[in-house]
N, CA and C atoms as a LAMMPS dump frame, in Angstrom:
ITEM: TIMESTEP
0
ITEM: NUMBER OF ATOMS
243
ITEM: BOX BOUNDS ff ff ff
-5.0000000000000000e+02 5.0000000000000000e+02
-5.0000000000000000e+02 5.0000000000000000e+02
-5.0000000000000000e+02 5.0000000000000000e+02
ITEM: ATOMS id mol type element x y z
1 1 1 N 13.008 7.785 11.863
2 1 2 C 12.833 6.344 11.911
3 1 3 C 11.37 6.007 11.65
4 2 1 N 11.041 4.859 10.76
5 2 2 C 9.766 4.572 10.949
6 2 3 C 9.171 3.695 11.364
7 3 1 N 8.058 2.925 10.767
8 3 2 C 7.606 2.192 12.694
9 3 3 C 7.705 0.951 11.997
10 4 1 N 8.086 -0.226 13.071
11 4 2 C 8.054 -1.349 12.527
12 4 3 C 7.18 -2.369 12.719
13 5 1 N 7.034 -3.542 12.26
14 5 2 C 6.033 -4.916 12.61
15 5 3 C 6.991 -5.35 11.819
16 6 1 N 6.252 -6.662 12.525
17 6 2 C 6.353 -7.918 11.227
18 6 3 C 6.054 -8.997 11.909
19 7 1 N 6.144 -10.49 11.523
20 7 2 C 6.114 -11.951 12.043
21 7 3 C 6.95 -12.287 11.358
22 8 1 N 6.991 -13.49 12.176
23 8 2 C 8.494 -14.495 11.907
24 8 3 C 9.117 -14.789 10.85
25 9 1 N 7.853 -15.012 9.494
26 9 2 C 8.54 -14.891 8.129
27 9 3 C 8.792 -13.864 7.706
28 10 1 N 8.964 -12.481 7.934
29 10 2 C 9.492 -11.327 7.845
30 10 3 C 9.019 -9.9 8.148
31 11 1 N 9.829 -9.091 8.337
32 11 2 C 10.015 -7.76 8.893
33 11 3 C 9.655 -6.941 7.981
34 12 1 N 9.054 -5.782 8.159
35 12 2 C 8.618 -4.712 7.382
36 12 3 C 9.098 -2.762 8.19
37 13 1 N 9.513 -2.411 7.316
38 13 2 C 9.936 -1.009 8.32
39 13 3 C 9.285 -0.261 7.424
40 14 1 N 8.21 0.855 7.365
41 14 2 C 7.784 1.574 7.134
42 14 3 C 8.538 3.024 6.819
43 15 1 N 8.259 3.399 6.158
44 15 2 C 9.108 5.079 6.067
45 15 3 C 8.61 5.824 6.859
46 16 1 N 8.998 6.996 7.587
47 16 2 C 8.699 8.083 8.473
48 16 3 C 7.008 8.389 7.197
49 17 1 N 6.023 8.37 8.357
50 17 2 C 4.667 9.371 7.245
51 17 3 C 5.051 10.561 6.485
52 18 1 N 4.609 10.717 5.619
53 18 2 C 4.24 12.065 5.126
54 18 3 C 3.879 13.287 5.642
55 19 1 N 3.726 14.366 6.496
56 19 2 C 3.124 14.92 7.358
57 19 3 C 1.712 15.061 6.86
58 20 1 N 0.904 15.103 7.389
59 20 2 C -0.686 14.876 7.48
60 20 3 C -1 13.659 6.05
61 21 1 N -0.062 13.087 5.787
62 21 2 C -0.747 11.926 4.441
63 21 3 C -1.483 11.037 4.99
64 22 1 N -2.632 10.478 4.372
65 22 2 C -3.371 9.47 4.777
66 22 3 C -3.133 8.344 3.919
67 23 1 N -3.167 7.329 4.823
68 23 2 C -2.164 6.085 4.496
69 23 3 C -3.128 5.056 4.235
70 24 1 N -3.278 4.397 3.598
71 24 2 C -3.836 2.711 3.023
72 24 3 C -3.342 1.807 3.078
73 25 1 N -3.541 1.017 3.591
74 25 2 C -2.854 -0.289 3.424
75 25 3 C -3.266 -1.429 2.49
76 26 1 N -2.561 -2.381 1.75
77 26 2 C -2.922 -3.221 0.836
78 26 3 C -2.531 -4.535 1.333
79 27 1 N -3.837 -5.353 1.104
80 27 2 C -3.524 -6.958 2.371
81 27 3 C -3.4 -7.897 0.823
82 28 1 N -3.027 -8.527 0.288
83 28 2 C -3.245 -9.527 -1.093
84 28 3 C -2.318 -10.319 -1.143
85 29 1 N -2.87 -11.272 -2.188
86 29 2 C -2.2 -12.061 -2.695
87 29 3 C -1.009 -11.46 -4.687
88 30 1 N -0.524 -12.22 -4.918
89 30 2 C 0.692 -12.225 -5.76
90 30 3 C 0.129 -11.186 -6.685
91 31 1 N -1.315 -10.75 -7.035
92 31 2 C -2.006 -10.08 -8.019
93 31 3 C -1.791 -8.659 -7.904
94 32 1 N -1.698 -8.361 -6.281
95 32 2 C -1.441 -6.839 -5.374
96 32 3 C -0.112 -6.69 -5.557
97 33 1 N 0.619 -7.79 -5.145
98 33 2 C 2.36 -7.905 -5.355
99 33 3 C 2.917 -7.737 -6.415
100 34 1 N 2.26 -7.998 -7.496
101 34 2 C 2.771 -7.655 -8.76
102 34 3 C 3.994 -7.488 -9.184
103 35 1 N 5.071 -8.627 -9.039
104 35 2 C 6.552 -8.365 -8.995
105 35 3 C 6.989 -8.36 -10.368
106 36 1 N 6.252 -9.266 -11.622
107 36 2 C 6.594 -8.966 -12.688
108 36 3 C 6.746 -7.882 -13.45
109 37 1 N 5.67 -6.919 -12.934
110 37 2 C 5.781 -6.006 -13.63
111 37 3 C 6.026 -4.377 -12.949
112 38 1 N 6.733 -3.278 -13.406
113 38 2 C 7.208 -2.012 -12.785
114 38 3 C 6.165 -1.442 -11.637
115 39 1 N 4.887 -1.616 -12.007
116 39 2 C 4.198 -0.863 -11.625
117 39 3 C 2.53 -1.576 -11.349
118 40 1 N 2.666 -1.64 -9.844
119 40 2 C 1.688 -2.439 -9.371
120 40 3 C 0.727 -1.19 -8.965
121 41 1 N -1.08 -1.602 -8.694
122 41 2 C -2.225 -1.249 -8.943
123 41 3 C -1.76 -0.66 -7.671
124 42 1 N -1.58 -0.884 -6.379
125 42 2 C -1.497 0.331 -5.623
126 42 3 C -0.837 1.187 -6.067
127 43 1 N -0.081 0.967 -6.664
128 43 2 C 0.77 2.336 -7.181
129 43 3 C 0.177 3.223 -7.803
130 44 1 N -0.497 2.548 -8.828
131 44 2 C -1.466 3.458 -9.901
132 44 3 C -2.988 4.358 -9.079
133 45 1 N -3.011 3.437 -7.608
134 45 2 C -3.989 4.173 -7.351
135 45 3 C -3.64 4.931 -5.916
136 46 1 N -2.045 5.072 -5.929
137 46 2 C -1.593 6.201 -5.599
138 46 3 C -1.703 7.633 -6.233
139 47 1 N -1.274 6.843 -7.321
140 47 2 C -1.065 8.331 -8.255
141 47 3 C -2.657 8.455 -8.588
142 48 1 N -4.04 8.1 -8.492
143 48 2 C -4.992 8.855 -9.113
144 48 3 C -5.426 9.694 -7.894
145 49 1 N -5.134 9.044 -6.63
146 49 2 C -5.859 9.967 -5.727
147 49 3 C -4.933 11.135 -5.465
148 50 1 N -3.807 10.998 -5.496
149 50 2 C -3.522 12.293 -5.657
150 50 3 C -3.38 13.324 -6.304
151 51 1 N -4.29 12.803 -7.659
152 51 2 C -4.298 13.224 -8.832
153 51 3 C -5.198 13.928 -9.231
154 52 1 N -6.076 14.064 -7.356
155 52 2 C -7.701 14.474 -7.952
156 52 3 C -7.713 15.282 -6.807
157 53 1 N -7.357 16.345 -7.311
158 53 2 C -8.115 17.714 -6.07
159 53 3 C -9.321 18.126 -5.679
160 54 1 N -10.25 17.451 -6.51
161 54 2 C -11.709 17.345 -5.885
162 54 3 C -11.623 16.287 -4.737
163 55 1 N -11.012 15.319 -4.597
164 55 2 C -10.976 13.99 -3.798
165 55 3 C -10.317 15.056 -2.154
166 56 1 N -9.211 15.36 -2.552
167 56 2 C -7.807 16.298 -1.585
168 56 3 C -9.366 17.507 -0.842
169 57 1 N -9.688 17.997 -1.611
170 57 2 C -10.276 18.775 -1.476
171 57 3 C -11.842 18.614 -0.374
172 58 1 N -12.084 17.441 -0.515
173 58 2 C -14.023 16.99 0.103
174 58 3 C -13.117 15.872 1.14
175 59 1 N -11.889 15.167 1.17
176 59 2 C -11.329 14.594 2.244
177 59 3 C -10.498 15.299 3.409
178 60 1 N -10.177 16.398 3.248
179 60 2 C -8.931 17.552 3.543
180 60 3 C -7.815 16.716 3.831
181 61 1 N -7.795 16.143 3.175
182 61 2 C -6.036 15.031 3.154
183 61 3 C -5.59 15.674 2.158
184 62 1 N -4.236 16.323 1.989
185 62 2 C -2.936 16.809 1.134
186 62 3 C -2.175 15.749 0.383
187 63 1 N -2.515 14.701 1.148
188 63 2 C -1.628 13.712 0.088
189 63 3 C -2.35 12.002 0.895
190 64 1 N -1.825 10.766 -0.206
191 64 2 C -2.36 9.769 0.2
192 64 3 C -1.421 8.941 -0.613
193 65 1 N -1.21 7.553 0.511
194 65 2 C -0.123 6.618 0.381
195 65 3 C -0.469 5.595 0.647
196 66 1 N -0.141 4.733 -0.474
197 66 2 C -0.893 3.213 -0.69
198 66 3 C 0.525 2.522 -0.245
199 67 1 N 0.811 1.863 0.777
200 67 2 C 1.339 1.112 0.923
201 67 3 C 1.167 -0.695 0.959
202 68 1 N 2.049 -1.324 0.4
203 68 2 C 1.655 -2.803 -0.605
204 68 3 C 2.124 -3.729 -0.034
205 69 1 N 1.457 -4.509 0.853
206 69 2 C 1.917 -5.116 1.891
207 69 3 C 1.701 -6.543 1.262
208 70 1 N 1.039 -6.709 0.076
209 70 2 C 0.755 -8.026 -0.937
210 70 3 C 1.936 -8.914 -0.729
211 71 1 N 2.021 -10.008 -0.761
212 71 2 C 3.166 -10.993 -0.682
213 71 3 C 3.068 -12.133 -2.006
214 72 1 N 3.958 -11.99 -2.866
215 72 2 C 4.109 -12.991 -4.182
216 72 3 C 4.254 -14.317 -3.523
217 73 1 N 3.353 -14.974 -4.873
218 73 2 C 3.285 -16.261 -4.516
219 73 3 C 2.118 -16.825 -3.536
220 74 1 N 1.243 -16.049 -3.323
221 74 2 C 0.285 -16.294 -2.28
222 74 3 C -0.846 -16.25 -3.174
223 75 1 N -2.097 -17.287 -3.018
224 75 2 C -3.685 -16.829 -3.321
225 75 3 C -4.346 -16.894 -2.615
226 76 1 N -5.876 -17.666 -3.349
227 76 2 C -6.507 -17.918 -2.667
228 76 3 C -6.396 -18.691 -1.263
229 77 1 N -5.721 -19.941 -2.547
230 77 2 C -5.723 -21.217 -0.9
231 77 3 C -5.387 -20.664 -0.051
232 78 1 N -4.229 -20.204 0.452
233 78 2 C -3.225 -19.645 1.604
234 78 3 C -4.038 -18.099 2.565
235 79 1 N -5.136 -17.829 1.905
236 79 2 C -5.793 -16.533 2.484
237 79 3 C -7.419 -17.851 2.962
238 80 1 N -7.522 -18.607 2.538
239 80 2 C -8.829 -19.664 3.404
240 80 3 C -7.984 -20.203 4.93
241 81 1 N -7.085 -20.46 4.9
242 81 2 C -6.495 -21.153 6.038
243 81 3 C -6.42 -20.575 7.03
């Protein structure tokens, strides 16, 4: 099971970790969310850090997970308030 949060406009359940993965979190607006298209920038910068065994290697993290907590439809205005 993995761990949950959320507020009233909605729930989030996390997947069980990775064993020893080090985890990121991503706070944004619609730009992070990226629903138009397959493949949003956390994703991509999932795949470089784990893509770099010098990084794995000088952090001793085995693996690393960008999780995209961005919500579409949100910008600026709504992140001043």
């Amino acid at each position: 099971m993995g761990l949950e949060f959320g507020v009233e406009a909605f729930l989030v359940n996390l997947p069980p970790q990775r064993a020893s993965a080090f985890r990121i979190a991503v706070l944004g607006n619609s730009f992070s969310a990226n629903t138009y298209h397959p493949i949003t920038w956390p994703m991509a910068l999932e795949d470089i850090l784990n893509e770099d065994e010098a990084l794995k290697e000088t952090t001793g993290q085995p693996t690393f997970e960008v999780l995209n907590f961005a919500l579409d439809g949100t910008g600026l205005d709504q992140c001043l308030r």
